[in-house]
N, C-alpha and C positions, 0 to 999 in steps of 0.2 A: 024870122025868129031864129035865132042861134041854137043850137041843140049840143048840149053837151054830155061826151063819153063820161061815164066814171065807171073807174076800172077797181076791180077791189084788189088790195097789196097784203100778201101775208105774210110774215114775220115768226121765224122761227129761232126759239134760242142757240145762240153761237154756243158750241160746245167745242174748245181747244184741243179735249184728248183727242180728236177725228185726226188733228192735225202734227201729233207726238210720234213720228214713225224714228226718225232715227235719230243719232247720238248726236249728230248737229244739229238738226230741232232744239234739243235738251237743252244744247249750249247756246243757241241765240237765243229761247227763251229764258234760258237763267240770267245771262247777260242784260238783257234788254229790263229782268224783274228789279238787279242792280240797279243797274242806272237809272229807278226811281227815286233808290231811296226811301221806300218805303218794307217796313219788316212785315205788314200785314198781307201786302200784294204780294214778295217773294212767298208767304208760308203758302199763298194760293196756287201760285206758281208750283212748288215744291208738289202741294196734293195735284195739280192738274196731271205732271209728269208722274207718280205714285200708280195713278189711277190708269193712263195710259201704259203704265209697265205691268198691273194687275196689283191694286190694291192689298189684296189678302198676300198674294206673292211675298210685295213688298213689306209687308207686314211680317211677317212669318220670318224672314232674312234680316228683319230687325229684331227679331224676340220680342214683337208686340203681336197684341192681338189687332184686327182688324179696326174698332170702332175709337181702341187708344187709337191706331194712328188718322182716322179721320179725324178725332179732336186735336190731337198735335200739330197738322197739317190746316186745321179750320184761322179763317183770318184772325180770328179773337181768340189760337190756340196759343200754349205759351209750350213749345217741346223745348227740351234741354240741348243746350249745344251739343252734346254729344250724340243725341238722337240725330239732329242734321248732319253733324260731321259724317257718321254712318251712312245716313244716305247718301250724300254726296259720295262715299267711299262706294257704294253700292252700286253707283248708276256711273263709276269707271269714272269719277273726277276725283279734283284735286283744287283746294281755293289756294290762289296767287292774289298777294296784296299788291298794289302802286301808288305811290302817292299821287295826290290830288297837283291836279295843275290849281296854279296861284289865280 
């Protein structure tokens, strides 16, 4: 008779901000949010880095209160372009357009 091991596997949630240390981080993960193509994943994107620089921080540097900028930042948040432009000015970038290859 065969006898078999079962081993139990546990499963903890992936959390990004562990992995937001520096200004290059920022930028392959902004990059990489881009080239989804999707606005819901970047605004995650956007709160995951927020959160790794100190939410309230960031907040306060934008003239929001903290919970505006967790709903601005939320996948289904709608912030104003000028609230990202800001952050993006915040966190030492700058967006560069290119055109699309054919």
């Amino acid at each position: 008779m065969e006898s078999t091991i079962q081993e139990k596997i546990t499963f903890s949630d992936w959390n990004p901000v562990k992995y937001i240390n520096t200004k290059d981080d920022v930028i392959a993960l902004l990059e990489a949010a881009l080239e989804e193509n999707d606005p819901d994943f970047l605004l995650s994107v956007f709160g995951d880095i927020a959160r790794s620089k100190g939410m309230s921080k960031i907040a306060n540097e934008l003239n929001l209160d903290r919970k505006g900028l967790y709903r601005a930042l939320a996948p289904d948040g709608n912030p104003s372009f000028k609230t990202v432009f800001k952050l993006i000015d915040l966190l030492g970038m700058k967006i560069r357009l290119e055109q699309k290859s054919a």
